[in-house]
VEXZA-514874 format. One record per residue (C-alpha): residue number from 0; x, y, z; residue in three letters. Coordinates in nm, 3 decimals. Layout:
BEGIN
ATOM  baba     east    north       up  tordo
ATOM   NUM        X        Y        Z    ALA
...
END
This chain:
BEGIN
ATOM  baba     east    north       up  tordo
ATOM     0   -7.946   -2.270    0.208    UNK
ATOM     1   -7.592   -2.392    0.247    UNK
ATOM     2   -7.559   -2.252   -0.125    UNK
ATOM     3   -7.636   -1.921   -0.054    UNK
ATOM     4   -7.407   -1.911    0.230    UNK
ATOM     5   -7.120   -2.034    0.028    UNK
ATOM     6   -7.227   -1.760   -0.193    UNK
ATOM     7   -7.245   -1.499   -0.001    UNK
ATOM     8   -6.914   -1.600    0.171    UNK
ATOM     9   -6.738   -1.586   -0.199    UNK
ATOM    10   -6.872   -1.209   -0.210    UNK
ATOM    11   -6.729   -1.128    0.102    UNK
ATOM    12   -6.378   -1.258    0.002    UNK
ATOM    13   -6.445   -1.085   -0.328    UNK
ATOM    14   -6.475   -0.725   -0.154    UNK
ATOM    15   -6.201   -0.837    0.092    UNK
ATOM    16   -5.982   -0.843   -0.194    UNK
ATOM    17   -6.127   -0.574   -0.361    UNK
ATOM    18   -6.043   -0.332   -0.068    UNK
ATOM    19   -5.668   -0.493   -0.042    UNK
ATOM    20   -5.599   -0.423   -0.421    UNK
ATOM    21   -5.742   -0.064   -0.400    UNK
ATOM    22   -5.530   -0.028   -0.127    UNK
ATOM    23   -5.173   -0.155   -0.281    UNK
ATOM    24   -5.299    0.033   -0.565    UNK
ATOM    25   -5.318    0.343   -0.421    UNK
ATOM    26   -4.944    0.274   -0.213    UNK
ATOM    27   -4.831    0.264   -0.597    UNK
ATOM    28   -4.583   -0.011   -0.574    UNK
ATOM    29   -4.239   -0.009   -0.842    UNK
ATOM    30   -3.937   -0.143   -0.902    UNK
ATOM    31   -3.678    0.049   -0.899    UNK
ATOM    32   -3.363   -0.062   -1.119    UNK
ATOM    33   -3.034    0.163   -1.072    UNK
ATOM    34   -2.822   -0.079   -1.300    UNK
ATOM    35   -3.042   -0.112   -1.599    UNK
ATOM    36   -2.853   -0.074   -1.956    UNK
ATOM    37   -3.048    0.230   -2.046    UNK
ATOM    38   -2.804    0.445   -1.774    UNK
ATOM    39   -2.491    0.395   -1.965    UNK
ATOM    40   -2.379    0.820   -1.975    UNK
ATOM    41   -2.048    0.757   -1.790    UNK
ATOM    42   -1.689    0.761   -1.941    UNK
ATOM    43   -1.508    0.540   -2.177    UNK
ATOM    44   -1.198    0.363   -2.020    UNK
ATOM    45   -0.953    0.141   -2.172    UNK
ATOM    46   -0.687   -0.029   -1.961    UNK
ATOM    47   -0.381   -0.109   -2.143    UNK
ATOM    48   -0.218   -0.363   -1.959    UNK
ATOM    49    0.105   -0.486   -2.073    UNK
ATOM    50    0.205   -0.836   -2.079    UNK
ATOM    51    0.603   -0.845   -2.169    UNK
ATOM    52    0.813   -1.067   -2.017    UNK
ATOM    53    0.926   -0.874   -1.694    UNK
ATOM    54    0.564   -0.883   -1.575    UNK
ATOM    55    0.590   -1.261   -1.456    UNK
ATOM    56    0.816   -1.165   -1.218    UNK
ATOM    57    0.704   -1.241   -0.872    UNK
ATOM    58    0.772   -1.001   -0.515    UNK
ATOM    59    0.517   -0.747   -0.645    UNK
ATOM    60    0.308   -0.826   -0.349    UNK
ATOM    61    0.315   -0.633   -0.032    UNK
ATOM    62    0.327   -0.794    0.299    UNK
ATOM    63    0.047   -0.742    0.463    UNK
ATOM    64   -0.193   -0.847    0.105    UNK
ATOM    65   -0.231   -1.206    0.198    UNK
ATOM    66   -0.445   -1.257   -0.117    UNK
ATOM    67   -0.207   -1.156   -0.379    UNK
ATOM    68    0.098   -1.328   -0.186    UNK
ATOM    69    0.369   -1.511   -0.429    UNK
ATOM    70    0.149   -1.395   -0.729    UNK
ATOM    71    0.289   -1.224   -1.029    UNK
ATOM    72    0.353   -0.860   -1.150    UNK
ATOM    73    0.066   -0.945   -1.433    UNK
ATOM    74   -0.161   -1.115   -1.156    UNK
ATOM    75   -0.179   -0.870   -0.944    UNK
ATOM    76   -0.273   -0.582   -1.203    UNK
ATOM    77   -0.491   -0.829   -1.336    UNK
ATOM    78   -0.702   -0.900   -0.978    UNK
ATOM    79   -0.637   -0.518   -0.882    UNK
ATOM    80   -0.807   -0.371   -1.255    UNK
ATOM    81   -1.069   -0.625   -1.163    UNK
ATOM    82   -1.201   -0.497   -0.861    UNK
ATOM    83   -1.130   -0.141   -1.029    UNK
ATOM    84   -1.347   -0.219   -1.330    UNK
ATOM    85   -1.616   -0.312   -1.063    UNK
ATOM    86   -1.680   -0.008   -0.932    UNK
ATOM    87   -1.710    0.192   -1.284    UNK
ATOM    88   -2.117    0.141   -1.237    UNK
ATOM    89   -2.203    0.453   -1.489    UNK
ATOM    90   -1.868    0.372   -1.762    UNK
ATOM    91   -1.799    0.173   -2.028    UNK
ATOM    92   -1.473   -0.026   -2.019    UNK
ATOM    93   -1.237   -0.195   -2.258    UNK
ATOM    94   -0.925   -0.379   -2.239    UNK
ATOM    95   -0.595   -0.371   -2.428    UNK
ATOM    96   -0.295   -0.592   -2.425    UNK
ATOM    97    0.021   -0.557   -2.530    UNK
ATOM    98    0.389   -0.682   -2.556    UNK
ATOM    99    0.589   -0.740   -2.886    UNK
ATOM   100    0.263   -0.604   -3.037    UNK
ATOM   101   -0.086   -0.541   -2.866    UNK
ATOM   102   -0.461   -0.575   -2.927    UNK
ATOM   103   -0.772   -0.504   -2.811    UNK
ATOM   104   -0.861   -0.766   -2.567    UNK
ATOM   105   -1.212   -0.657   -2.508    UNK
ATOM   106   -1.363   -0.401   -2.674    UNK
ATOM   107   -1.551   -0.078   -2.479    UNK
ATOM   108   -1.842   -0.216   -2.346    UNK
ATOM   109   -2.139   -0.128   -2.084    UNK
ATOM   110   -2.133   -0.507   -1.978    UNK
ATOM   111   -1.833   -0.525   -1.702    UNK
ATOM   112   -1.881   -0.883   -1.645    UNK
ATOM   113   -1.765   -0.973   -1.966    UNK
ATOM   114   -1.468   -0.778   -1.960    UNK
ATOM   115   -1.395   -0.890   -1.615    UNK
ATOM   116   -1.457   -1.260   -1.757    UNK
ATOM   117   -1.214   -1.199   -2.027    UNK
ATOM   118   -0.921   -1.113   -1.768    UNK
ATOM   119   -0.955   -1.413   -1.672    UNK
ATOM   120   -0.858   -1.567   -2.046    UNK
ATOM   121   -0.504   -1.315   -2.062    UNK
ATOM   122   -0.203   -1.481   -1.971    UNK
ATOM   123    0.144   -1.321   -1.948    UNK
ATOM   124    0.330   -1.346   -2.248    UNK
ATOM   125    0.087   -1.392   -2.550    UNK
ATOM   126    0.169   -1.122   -2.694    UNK
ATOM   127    0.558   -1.173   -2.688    UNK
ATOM   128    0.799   -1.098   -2.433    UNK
ATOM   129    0.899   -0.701   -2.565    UNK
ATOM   130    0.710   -0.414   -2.465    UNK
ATOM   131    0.559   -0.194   -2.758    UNK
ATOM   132    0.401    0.135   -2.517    UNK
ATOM   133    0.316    0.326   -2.871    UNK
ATOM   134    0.108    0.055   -2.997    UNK
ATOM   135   -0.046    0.018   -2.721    UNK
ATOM   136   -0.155    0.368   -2.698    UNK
ATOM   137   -0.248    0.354   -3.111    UNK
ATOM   138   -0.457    0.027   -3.031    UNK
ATOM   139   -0.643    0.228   -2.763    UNK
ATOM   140   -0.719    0.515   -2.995    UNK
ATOM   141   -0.907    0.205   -3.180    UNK
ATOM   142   -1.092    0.113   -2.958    UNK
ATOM   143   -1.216    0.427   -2.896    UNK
ATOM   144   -1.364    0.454   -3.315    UNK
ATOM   145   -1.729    0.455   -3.223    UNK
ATOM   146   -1.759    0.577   -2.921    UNK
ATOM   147   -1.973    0.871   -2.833    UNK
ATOM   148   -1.840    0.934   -2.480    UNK
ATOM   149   -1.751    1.299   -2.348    UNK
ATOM   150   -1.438    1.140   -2.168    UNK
ATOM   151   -1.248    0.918   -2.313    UNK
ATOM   152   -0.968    0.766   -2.044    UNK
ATOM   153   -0.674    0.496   -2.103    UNK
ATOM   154   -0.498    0.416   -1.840    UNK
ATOM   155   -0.182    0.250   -1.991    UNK
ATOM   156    0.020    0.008   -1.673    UNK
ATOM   157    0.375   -0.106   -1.785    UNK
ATOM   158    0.715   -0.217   -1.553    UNK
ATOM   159    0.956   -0.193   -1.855    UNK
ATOM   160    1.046    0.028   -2.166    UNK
ATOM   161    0.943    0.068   -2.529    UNK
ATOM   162    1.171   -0.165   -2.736    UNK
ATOM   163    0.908   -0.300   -2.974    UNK
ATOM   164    0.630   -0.222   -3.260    UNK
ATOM   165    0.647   -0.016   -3.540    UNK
ATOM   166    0.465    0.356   -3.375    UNK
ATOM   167    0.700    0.539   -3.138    UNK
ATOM   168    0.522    0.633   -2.825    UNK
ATOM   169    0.561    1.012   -2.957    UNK
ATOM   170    0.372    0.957   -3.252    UNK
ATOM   171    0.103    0.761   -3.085    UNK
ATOM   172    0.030    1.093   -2.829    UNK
ATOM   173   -0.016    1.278   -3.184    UNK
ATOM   174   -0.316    1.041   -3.245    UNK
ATOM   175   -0.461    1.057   -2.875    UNK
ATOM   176   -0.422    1.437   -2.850    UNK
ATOM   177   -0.661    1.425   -3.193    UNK
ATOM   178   -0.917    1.238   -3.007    UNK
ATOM   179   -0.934    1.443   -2.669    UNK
ATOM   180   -0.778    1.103   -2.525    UNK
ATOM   181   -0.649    1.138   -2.161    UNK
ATOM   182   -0.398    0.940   -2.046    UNK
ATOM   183   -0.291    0.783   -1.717    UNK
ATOM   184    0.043    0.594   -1.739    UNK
ATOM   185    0.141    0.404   -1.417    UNK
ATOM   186    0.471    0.261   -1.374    UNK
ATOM   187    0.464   -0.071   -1.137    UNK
ATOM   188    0.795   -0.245   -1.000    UNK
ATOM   189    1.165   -0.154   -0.887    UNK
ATOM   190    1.295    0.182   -0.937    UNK
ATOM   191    1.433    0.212   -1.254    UNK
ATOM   192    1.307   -0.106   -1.439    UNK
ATOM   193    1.011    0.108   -1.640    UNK
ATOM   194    1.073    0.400   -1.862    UNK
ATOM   195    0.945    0.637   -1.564    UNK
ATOM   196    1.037    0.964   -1.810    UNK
ATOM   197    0.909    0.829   -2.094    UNK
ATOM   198    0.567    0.760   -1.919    UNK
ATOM   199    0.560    1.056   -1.733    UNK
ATOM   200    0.661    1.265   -2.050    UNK
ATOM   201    0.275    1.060   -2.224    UNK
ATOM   202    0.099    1.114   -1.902    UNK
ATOM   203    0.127    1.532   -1.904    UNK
ATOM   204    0.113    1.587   -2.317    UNK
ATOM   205   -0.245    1.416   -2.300    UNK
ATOM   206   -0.351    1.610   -1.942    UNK
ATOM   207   -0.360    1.265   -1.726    UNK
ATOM   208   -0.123    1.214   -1.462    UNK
ATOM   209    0.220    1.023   -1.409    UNK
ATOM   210    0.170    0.726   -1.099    UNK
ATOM   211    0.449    0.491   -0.961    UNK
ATOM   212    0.375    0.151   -0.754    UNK
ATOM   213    0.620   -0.060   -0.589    UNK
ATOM   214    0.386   -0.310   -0.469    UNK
ATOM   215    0.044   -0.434   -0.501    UNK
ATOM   216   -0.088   -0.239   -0.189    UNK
ATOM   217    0.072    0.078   -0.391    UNK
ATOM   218   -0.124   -0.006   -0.715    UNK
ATOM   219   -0.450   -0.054   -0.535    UNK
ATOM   220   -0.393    0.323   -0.419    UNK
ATOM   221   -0.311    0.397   -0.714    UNK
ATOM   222   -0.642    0.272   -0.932    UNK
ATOM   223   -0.829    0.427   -0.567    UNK
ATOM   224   -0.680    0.740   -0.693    UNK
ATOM   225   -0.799    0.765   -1.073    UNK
ATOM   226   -1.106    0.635   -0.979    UNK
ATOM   227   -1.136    0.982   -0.750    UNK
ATOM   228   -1.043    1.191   -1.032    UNK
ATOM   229   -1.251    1.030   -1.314    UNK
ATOM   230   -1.569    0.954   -1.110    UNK
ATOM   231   -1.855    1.035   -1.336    UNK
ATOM   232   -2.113    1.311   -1.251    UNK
ATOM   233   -2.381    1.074   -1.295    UNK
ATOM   234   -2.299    0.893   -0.979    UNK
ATOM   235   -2.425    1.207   -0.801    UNK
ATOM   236   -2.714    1.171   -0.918    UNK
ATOM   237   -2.992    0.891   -0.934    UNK
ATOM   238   -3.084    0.774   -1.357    UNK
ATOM   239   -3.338    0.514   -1.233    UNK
ATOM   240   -3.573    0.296   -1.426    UNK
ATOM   241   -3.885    0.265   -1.265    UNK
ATOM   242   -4.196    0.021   -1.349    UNK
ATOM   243   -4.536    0.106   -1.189    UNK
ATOM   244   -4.728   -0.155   -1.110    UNK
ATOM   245   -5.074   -0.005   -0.969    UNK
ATOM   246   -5.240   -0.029   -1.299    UNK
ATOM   247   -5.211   -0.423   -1.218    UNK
ATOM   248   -5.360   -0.405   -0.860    UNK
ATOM   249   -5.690   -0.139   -0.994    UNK
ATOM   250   -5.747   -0.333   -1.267    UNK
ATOM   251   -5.781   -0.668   -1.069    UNK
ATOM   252   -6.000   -0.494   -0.843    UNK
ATOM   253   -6.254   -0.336   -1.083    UNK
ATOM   254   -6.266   -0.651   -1.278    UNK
ATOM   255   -6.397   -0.810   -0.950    UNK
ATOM   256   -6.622   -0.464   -0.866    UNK
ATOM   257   -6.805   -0.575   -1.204    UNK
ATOM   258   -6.806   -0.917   -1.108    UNK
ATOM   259   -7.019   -0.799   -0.806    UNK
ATOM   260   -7.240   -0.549   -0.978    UNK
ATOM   261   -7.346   -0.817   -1.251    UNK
ATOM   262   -7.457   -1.037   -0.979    UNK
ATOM   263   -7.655   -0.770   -0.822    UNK
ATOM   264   -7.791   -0.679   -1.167    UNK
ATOM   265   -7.896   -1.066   -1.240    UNK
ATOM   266   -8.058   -1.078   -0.901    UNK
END
């Protein structure tokens, strides 16, 4: 007797749980993933940072940017790109460095926390002390070889002038006007220590813009400021990947449905 109860106790958690996976079935639960690799349609950046000598130079920070206080000109753009890189969800981003000579840091890439890890592993100076702007802009170019991107963006930072590397600034436009490159130069420091004409002059052949920042809290405004004018469609809209999972929850409970009606049958 005590059998059958225990039996007929088991059926009734059976349909129990029969009725709660028809249920969550039929509520069609997912999983919705907004930063999944498959929604990389956004823009290719490159940030070409430069690394001379003059950017160790300390009183970039404002006063009221506790954070950054007593840091250097190449620490600050450093932490500042950072949190700019962050908030490029749809792009793909790329770093280049340069001084006597520059190179590509970090190549374009859809994963941001490996560029932002590799910040972390540039130091002022190792690329020498001089600052070679036309390089940097040819080394860009690069990095841009096999990418497939509508918009293609480098946005070149420097506090001094072009006195190194064998491409003239001039001749390195040539190449980004080829491409459909635009560039944003931003000069950072005192008045008159970077090549403000110069910059300007690259900023308008390519259709970017010309920016000047005294101080950290100037730069952040700055980077707040491209970010406006190069956010990507996409973020208006939702590219979602989404995994249904009621196929799980009705297939659990018609497995246990059958269970039931084979017991009936062998009855």
């Amino acid at each position: 007797m005590s059998a059958k109860r225990s039996l007929k106790h088991i059926e009734w958690i059976i349909k129990i749980l029969i009725f709660i996976f028809l249920v969550i079935a039929l509520a069609s639960p997912i999983i919705i993933d907004k930063a999944n690799p498959l929604n990389r349609h956004g823009k290719d950046i490159l940030l070409a940072i430069d690394a001379s000598g003059s950017m160790n130079s300390s009183g970039f920070d404002s006063s009221d940017d506790e954070e950054l206080k007593g840091k250097s000109r190449f620490e600050i753009t450093k932490y500042i790109a950072k949190e700019f890189i962050k908030n490029r969800q749809s792009d793909n981003v790329g770093i280049v460095l340069f001084g006597d000579f520059a190179f590509i840091a970090s190549p374009i890439t859809y994963e941001k926390d490996i560029v932002i890890d590799m910040f972390d592993l540039l130091s002022q100076g190792m690329a020498g002390q001089n600052t070679a702007m036309g390089e940097a802009i040819s080394m860009g170019v690069r990095a841009f070889k096999h990418s497939t991107a509508k918009s293609k963006v480098i946005i070149l930072l420097s506090d001094g002038e072009h006195n190194s590397g064998s491409i003239s600034p001039k001749d390195a436009v040539k190449l980004v006007k080829e491409k459909n490159i635009k560039i944003y130069t931003i000069a950072i420091g005192k008045k008159g220590e970077a090549d403000e004409a110069l910059l300007s002059k690259v900023a308008t052949s390519s259709g970017g813009h010309f920016y000047y920042a005294s101080n950290s809290k100037e730069l952040k405004a700055v980077y707040e400021n491209i970010d406006e004018l190069e956010s990507s469609k996409i973020k208006s809209r939702e590219f979602l990947l989404k995994d249904y999972y009621y196929e799980l929850f009705l297939l659990l409970a018609v497995t246990l449905l059958l269970y039931l009606m084979y017991r009936e049958i062998k009855r």
